[in-house]
ZAMARGU-4260 file (C-alpha; in steps of 0.2 Angstrom, whole numbers, plus 5000, padded with zeros to 4 digits):
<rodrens>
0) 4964/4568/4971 | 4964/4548/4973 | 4964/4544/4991 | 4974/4529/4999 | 4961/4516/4997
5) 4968/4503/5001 | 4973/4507/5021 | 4961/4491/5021 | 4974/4481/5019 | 4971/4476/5000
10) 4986/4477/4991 | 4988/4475/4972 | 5004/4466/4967 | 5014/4456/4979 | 5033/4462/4977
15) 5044/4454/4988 | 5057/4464/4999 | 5055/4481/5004 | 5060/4499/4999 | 5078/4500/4999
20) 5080/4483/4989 | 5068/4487/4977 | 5076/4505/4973 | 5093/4494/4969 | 5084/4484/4958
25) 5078/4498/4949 | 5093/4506/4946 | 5099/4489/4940 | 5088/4483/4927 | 5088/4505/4921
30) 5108/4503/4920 | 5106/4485/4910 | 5089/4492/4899 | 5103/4498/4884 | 5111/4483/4886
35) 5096/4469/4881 | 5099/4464/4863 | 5084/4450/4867 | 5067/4458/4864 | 5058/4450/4875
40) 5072/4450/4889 | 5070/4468/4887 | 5051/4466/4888 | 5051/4457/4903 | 5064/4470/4909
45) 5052/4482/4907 | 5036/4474/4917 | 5046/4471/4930 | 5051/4489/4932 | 5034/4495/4931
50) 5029/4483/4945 | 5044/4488/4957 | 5038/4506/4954 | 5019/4506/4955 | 5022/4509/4976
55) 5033/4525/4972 | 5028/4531/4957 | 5010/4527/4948 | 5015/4537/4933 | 5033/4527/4932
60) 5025/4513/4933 | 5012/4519/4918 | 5025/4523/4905 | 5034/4508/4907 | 5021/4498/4906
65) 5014/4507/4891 | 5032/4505/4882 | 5032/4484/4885 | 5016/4483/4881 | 5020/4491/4863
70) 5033/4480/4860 | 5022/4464/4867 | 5009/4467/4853 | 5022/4470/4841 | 5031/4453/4844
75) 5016/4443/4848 | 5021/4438/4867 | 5007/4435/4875 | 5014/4434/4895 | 5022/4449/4890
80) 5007/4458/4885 | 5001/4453/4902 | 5009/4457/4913 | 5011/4475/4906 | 4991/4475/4904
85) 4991/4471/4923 | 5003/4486/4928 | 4992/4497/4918 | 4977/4492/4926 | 4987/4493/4943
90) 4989/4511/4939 | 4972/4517/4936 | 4965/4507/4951 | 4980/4517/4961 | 4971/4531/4954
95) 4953/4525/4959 | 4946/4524/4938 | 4940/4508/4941 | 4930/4508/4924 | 4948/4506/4914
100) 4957/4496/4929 | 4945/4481/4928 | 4947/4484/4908 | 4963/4481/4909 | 4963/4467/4923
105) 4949/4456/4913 | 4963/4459/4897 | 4975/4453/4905 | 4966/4438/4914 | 4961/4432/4899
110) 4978/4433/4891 | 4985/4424/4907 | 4972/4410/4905 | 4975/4409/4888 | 4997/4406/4894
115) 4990/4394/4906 | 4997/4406/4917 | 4988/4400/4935 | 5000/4409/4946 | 4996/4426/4936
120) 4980/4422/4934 | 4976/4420/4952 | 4985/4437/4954 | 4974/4446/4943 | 4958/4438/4950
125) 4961/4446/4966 | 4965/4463/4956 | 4948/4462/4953 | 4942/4460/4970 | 4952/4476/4975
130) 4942/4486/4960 | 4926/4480/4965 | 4930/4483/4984 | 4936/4501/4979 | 4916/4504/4969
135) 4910/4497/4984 | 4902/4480/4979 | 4906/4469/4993 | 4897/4455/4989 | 4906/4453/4972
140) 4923/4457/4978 | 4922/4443/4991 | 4916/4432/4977 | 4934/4436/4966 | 4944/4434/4984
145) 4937/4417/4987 | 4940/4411/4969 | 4958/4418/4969 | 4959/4409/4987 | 4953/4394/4980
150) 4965/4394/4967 | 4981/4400/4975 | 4979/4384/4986 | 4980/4373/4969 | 4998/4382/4966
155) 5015/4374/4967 | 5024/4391/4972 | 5011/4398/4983 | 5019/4416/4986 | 5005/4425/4981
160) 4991/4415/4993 | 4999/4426/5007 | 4992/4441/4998 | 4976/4432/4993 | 4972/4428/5011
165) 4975/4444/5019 | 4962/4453/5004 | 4951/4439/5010 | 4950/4442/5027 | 4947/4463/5023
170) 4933/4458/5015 | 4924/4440/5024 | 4916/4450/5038 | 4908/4433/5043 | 4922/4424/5048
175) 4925/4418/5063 | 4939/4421/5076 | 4946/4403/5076 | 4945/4405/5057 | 4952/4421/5056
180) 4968/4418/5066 | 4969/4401/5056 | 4970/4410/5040 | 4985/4423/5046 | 4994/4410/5054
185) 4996/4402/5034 | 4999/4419/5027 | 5013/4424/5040 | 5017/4405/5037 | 5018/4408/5018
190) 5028/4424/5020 | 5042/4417/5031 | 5047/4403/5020 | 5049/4417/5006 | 5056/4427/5017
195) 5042/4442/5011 | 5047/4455/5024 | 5033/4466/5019 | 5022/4454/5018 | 5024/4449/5037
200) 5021/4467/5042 | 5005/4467/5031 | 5001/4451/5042 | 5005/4462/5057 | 4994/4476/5052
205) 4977/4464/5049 | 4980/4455/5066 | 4980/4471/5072 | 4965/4477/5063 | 4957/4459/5071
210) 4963/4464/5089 | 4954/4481/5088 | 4938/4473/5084 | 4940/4460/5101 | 4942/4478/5110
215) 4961/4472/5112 | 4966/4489/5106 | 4983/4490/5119 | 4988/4473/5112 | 4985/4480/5094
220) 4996/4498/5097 | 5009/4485/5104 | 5010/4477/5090 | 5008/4491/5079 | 5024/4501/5086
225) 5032/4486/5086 | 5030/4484/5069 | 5035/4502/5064 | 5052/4500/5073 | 5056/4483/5063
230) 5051/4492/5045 | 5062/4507/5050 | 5075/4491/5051 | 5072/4486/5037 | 5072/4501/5027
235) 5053/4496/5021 | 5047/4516/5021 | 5031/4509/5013 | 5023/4499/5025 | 5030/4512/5039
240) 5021/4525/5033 | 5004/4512/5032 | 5007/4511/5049 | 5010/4528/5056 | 4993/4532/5047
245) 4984/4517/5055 | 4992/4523/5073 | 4985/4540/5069 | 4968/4534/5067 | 4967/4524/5083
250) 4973/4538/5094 | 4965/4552/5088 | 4950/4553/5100 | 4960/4548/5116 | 4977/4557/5110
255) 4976/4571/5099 | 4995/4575/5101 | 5001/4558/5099 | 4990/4555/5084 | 4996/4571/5077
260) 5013/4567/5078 | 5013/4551/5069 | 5002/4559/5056 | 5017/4571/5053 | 5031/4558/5052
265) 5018/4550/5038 | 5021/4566/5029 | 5036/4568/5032 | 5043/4552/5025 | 5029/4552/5009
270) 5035/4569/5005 | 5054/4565/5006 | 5050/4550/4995 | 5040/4554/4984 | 5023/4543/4989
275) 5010/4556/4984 | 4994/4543/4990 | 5004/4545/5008 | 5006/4563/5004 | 4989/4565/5001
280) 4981/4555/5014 | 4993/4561/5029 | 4990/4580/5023 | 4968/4578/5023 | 4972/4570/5038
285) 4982/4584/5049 | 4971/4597/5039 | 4953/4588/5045 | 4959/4589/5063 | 4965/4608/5061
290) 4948/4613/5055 | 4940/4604/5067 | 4950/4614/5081 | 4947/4630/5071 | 4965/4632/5070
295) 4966/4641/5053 | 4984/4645/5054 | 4989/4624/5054 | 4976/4621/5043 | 4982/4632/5027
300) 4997/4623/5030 | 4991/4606/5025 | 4977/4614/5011 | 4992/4620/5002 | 5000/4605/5002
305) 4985/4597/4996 | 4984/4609/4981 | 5000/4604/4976 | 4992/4587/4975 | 4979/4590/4964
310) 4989/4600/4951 | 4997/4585/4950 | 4984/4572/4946 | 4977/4588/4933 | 4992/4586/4925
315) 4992/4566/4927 | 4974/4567/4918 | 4979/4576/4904 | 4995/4565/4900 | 4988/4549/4904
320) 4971/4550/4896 | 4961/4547/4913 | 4942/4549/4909 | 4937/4569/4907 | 4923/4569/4918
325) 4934/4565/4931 | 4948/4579/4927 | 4931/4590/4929 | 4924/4584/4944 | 4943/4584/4952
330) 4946/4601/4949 | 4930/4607/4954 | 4936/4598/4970 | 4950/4610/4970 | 4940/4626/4967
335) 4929/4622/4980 | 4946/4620/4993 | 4952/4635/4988 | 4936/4643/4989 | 4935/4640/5006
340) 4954/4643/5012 | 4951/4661/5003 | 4937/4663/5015 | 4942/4659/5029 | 4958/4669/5028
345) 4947/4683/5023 | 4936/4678/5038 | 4952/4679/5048 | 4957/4698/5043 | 4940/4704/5046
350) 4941/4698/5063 | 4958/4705/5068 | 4954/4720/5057 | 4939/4722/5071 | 4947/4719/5085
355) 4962/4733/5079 | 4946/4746/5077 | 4939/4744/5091 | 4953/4746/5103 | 4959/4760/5093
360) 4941/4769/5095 | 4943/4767/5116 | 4959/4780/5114 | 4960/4788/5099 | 4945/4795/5089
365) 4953/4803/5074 | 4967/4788/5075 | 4952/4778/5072 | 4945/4784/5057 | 4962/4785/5049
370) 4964/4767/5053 | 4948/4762/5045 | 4948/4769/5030 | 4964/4761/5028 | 4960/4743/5032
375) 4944/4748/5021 | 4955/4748/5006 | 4967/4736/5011 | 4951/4723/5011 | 4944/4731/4995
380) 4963/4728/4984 | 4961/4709/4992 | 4944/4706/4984 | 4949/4713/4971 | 4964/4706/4969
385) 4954/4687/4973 | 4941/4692/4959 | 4953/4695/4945 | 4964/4678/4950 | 4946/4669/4950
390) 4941/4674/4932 | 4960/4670/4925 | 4959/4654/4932 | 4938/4653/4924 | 4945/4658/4907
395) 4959/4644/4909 | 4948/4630/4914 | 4935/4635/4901 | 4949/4636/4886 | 4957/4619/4895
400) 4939/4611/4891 | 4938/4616/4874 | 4955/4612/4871 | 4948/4594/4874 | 4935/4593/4864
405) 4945/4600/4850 | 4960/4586/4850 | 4943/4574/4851 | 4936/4579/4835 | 4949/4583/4826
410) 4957/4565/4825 | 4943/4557/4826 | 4943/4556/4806 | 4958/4552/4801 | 4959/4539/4815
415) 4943/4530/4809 | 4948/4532/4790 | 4964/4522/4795 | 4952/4510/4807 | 4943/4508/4791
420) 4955/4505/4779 | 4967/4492/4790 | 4948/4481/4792 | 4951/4476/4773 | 4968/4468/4775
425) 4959/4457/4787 | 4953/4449/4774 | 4966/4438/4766 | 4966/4436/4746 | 4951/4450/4746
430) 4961/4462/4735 | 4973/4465/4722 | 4990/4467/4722 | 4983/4485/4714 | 4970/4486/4729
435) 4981/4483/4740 | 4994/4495/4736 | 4980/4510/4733 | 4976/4504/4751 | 4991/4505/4761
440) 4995/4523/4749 | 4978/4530/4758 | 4981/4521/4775 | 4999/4533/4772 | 4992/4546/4766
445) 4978/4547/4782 | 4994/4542/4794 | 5002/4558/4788 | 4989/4570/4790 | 4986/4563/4807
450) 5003/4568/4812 | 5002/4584/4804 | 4987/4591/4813 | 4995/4585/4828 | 5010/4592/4826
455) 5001/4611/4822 | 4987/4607/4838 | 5003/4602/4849 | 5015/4619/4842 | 4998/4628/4846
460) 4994/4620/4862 | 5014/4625/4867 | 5010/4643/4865 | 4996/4643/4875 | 4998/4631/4890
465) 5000/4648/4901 | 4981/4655/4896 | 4974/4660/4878 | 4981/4671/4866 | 4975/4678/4851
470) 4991/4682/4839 | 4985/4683/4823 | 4995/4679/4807 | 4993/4685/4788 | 4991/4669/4778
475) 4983/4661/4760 | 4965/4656/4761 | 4966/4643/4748 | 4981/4635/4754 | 4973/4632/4769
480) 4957/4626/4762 | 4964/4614/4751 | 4976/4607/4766 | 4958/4605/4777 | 4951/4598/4763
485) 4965/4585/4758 | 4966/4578/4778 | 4947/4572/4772 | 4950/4564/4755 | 4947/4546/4762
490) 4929/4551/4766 | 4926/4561/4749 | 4934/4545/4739 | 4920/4534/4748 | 4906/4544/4744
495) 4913/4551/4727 | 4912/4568/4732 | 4921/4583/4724 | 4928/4597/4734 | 4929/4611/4723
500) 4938/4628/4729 | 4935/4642/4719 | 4945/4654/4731 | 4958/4663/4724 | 4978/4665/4726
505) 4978/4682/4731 | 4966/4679/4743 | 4974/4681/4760 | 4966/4681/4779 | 4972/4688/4795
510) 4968/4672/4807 | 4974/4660/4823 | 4979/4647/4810 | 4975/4633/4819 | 4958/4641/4826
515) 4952/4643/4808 | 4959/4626/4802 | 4947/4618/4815 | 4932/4627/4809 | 4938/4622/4788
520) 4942/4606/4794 | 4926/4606/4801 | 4913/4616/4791 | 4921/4606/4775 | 4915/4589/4783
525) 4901/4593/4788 | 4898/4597/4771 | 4902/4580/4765 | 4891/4568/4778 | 4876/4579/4774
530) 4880/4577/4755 | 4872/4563/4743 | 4885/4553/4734 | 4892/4559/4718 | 4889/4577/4723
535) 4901/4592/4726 | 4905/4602/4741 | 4909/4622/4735 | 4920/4633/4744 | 4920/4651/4741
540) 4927/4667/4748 | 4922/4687/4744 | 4925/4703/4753 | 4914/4714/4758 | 4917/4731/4768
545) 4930/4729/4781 | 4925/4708/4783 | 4930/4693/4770 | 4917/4680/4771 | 4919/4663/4766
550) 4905/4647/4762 | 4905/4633/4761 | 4889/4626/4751 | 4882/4606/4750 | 4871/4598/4741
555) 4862/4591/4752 | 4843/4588/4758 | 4845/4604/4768 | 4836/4610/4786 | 4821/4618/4792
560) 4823/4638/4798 | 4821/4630/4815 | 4833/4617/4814 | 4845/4628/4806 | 4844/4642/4821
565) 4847/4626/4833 | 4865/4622/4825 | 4873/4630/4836 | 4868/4629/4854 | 4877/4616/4862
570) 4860/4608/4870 | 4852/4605/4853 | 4850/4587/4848 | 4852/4582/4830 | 4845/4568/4822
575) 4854/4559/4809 | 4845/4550/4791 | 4863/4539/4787 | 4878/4532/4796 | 4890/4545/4787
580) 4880/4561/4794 | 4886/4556/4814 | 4897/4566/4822 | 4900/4577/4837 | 4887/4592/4839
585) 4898/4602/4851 | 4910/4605/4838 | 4898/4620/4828 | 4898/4627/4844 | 4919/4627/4847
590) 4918/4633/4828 | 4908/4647/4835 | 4918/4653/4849 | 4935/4652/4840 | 4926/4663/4826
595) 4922/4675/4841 | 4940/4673/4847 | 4946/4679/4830 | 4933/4695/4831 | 4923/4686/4817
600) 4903/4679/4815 | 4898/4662/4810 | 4880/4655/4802 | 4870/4646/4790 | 4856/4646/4779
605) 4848/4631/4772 | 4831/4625/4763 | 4824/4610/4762 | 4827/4600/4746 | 4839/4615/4741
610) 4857/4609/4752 | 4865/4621/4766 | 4879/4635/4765 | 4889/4638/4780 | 4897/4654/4782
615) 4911/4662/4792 | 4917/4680/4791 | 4934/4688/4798 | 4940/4706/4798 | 4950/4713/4786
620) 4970/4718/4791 | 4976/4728/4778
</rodrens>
């Protein structure tokens, strides 16, 4: 789970006013969204909401940004574009994928330089510096800070500079104190006259921060609790919270109890308001101090609510689009947390179970043995039970995994058919009015089939989110080939490659549909990248026994016995001789284990000089 990085004191967009006002506005410009007939009023409607919610709510803040942005590129408005460029990359540096925030960030500056937008572009700068700060490049992100500086001074409105200067004094470590308190003074300065309350007590918190380092640490809690009472007054729940956490941290070594305490009323008010960085950040903390002090009871406490967390983000992963390898590492991160709750509570029962034997053994012999032999089984059911909720939630990940790679491969042809395609209409006066119109008919046609496979994978996914199940239906065979086949006709059209089916009407199969599209879909492209233009690709089916067994044959250059019994280990590496033969290796081996799912077997003989068939058998249901 992402982890509140910027306790630091780097923040990434300067809203002015604190909770309570922003939540009005909120509600406003949602009540007055139906009512914008002004595209890019509603535009700008729509950044502004994502900015007010990117403190509460990083996903809020991701789909409005998305929607505005949509609608930006649609109408050609460039600030517009921006801005929702810099929400976005707001959101994934909330989230700590710095690789797609400073994407986003260097999209949007550019965009903002192109506008002649200084005052945006200044912001953005700094957004930059936060990224680098969070991949720990120091030297770089004081680099950004000092530009931004730099050019913050240069603005008429000067709001932001307050902001610019407090990142800038998180990350020069070489200024001195008469420089230091000279640079706050100007930011406090700055935040007065535009009466930025939150800002002020950002101001507070690093003059704090600077007092600690003087060894002035009473003068700093001072100022600290000061500062919590007066954003209680304000209702700026935000910076309270910041604060509480801060307090924690100093007094933990010298006060336990006090630091606890202001740890709780950090989660607390995150878990009432729905700040899940706070949340978070608050829980870890309590739950580091209770293992610490080997109390297991307190600490459960705060690893479930941790757990929560990180279902969460999973679920934040899946929909936003956040980098795989990073859904993977995250909930290896939870395995390993409830891996080691499970054993410590097991730990725990041993202990007592112990303790219980040991005195009964003192009074009571045959009570003793009794006892044993139940606690014995007791522990026994509890593995057991632990074993069976392990392999479910093995099985689940795994399927999860595969899921992804599946989605991957499956659009990635249609999409780059369509990719391909729209790079001709670039072009302008290249084509016909008759090119032109074939054009936009297979761009359609491609469009379509996209959607379609969608719509099956999403109805599939659906009946599936709670684990996999195989439920297998009776279906035509050669409606499904053709159906896999016509979702790659863009591809067969370039090459001139025929796709001939030779499978029967009556031919029926009893299959997953959407398992055994994947591996047609599949198979039958396959097919076609190792084929030489002007060739044909020949699908057959014949039963045999209690199995129907289909091919799919090329007429390829074919493969070597050894290459052939590599195809379908995922650690093979394949070597292509054309641009049209690349494609993904991992997806024979998803073909495989769906075939295995469906009780089938998959393989392939080839010669070289001779082309390649691909088989795949299923039982028969009569």
């Amino acid at each position: 789970m992402y982890r509140k990085w910027f306790t630091s004191f780097l923040f990434l967009i300067a809203i002015p006013g604190c909770t309570f006002a922003q939540l009005k506005e909120i509600r406003t410009i949602q009540n007055t969204l139906p009512l914008i007939k002004d595209s890019i009023q509603y535009v700008d409607a729509l950044t502004r909401l994502a900015m007010l919610s990117h403190l509460k709510s990083a996903d809020s803040c991701l789909f409005y940004a998305e929607k505005a942005k949509n609608i930006a590129e649609r109408l050609k408005y460039k600030k517009g574009d921006a801005d929702a460029l810099n929400s976005i990359g707001v959101v994934y540096a909330i989230k700590t994928n710095t690789y797609l925030a400073e994407k986003y960030f260097n999209q949007a500056l550019n965009l903002y330089k192109s506008t002649g937008d200084s005052s945006n572009e200044c912001q953005v700068i700094m957004n930059l510096g936060v990224v680098v700060t969070i991949d720990k490049k120091p030297a770089q992100a004081l680099s950004y800070f000092r530009a931004a500086y730099k050019l913050g001074n240069k603005l008429y409105n000067d709001s932001i500079q307050s902001l610019v200067i407090i990142n800038l004094l998180s990350a020069d470590t070489a200024l001195k104190n008469d420089s230091i308190f000279s640079l706050l003074g100007h930011a406090k300065a700055i935040a007065a006259k535009y009466h930025d309350e939150r800002m002020l007590l950002v101001c507070n918190e690093t003059q704090a921060a600077q007092l600690i380092k003087q060894g002035k640490t009473g003068d700093a809690l001072d100022l600290l609790k000061n500062s919590v009472l007066y954003a209680d007054s304000i209702g700026c729940e935000y910076e309270r919270m910041n604060i509480y956490i801060t307090l924690g941290d100093i007094l933990i070594k010298d006060d336990s109890k006090q630091a606890l305490q202001y740890y709780s009323a950090a989660l607390k008010t995150s878990s009432a308001d729905g700040y899940t960085d706070y949340i978070t950040t608050s829980a870890e903390k309590l739950y580091d101090y209770y293992i610490s002090a080997k109390d297991t009871s307190h600490a459960n406490q705060y690893a479930d609510a941790l757990l929560k967390e990180y279902r969460d983000y999973q679920q934040f992963v899946q929909q936003s689009g956040i980098s795989y390898l990073d859904y993977a590492l995250k909930d290896k991160e939870l395995e390993n947390v409830k891996a080691n709750s499970e054993t410590r509570r097991n730990a725990l029962i041993i202990v007592s179970m112990l303790s219980v034997i040991i005195m009964i053994l003192l009074f009571f012999t045959f009570r003793s043995v009794r006892a044993r032999k139940k606690y014995v089984e007791l522990l026994k059911q509890r593995n057991e039970m632990a074993q069976t909720r392990n392999e479910e939630l093995h099985t689940k990940n795994e399927f999860n995994n595969r899921l992804i790679s599946l989605l991957a491969h499956d659009f990635r042809q249609p999409l780059a058919a369509v990719k391909g395609m729209m790079s001709l209409l670039k072009e302008p006066g290249a084509l016909s009015k008759e090119e032109l119109d074939y054009l936009v008919e297979n761009i359609e046609r491609s469009s379509n089939t996209s959607l379609e496979i969608f719509d099956n994978i999403l109805h599939w996914i659906k009946k599936q989110v709670s684990g996999f199940v195989y439920e297998p239906v009776n279906m035509q065979l050669k409606e499904l080939v053709d159906e896999a086949a016509k979702s790659l006709q863009y591809i067969t059209n370039k090459f001139n490659i025929t796709v001939k089916n030779n499978i029967t009407d009556a031919t029926n199969i009893t299959a997953d549909k959407e398992l055994v599209q994947f591996v047609n879909r599949n198979l039958i492209h396959n097919a076609i990248k190792f084929s030489p233009t002007n060739s044909t690709v020949t699908i057959s089916a014949v039963k045999t026994g209690n199995e129907i067994i289909i091919s799919v044959k090329d007429e390829g250059k074919g493969m070597t016995k050894e290459k052939v019994s590599s195809l379908f280990n995922i650690f093979s590496k394949t070597q292509y001789t054309s641009d049209k033969e690349k494609g993904s290796g991992v997806a024979l081996v998803i073909c495989k284990e769906f075939i295995e799912r469906m009780n089938g077997r998959i393989w392939a003989e080839s010669e070289p000089g001779k082309g390649t068939t691909f088989f795949y058998s299923l039982p028969l249901n009569d």
